[in-house]
N, C-alpha and C positions, 0 to 999 in steps of 0.2 A: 754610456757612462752613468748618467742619470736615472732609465728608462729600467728600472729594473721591478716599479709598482706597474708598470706597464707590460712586461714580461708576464709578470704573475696573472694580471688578470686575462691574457689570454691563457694560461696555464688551467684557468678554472672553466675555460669553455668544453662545450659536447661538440664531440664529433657528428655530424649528422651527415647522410647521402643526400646529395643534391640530386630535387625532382627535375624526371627526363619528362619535355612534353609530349604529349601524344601524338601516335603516327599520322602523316597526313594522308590522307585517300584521293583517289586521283577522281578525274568527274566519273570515269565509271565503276565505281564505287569498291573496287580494290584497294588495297594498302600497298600503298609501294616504300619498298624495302631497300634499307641503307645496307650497303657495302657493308663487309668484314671492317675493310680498314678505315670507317667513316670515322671521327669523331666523337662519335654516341656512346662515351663507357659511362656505366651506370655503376662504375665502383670509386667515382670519385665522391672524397669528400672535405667538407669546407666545415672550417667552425664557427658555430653559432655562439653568439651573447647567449646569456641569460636573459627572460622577459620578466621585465617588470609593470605590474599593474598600480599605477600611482593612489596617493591613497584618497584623490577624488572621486576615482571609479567604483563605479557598485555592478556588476555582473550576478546577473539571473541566470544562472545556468550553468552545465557543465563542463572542465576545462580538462583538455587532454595532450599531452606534449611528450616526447622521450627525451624533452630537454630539460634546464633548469626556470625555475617560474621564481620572481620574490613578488609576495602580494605584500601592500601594507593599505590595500580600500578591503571591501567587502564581496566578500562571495557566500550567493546562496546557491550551493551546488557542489556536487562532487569532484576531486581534482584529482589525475593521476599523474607524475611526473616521476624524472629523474632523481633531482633534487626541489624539493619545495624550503622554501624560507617564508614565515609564517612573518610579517614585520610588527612591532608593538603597536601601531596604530590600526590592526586588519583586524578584520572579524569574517568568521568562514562558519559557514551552515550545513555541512554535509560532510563526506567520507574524502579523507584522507589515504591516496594511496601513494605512497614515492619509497625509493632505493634510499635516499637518506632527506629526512622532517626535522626542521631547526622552527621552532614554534616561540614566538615571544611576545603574541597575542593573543585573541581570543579565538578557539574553536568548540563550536559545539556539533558533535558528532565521532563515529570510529575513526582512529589512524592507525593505519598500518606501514609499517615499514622496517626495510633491515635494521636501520639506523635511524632512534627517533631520540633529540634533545629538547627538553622544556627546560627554558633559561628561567633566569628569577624572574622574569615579567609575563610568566605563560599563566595562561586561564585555560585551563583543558576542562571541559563536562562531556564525556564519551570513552569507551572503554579504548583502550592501546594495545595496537598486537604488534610487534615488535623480536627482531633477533637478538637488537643491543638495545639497550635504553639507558639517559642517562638525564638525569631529574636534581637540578640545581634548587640550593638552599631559598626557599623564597616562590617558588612554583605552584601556582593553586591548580588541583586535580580533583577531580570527582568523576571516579568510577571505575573500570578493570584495569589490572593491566596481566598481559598474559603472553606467553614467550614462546616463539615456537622458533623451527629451524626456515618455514616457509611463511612466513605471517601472510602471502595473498591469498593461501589455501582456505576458503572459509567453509570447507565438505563439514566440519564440524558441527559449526552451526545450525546447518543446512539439517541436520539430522535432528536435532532438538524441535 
């Protein structure tokens, strides 16, 4: 009856395959092997949260998920995800890649993606490569932006 903002946010989860562990070997050093009908399907799957990196944390390095990520600390590194959420209070120092970028902090470096939004509170300094973009009144940017139908193809560049 109530539980209907609870609904939703499971609605906003990724699917992701739950990791199978690996075989165990017997002591002479063979793999010994599950039945057909073991328990062992490797096509189930469970939904995952989104992760969030609070905005205490400062991460050196780079971040890689097929899920969704909301930063609102700092990252010095490149990040690839499903959905990234850029929070007002984050700051990120490298290459943005995700399916869909909601950015309402600071990034300095390229972002690519299907679907990229700079809210009024975005500070973007790096070029944007993008299928859809969409740039709210109030948005500070410095630098390209450029459209393609595959924005993670960078063969372009690559030839320059």
């Amino acid at each position: 009856m109530f539980n209907k903002q609870k609904k939703n946010e499971k609605e906003d989860m990724v699917v992701a395959p739950v990791p199978t562990p690996p075989e165990e070997t017997s002591g002479e050093g063979s793999k010994t092997s599950k039945s057909p009908g073991s328990s062992n399907n490797t096509n189930v799957f469970v939904k995952v949260p989104p992760s969030v990196l609070s905005s205490d944390l400062i991460v050196k390095g780079n971040l890689l998920t097929a899920g969704d990520i909301q930063i609102e600390g700092k990252v010095e590194g490149d990040i690839q995800a499903h959905l990234l959420t850029v929070g007002e209070t984050s700051e990120i120092k490298g290459e943005i890649i995700a399916d869909d970028v909601i950015i309402n902090g600071k990034v300095i470096g390229c972002v690519r993606g299907l679907k990229v939004r700079l809210t009024n509170k975005a500070r973007v300094k790096g070029d944007i490569i993008h299928k859809a973009i969409a740039i709210e009144s109030g948005a500070h940017f410095e630098g390209t932006v450029q459209r393609k139908d595959d924005p993670y193809d960078n063969s372009l560049e690559k030839k320059k």
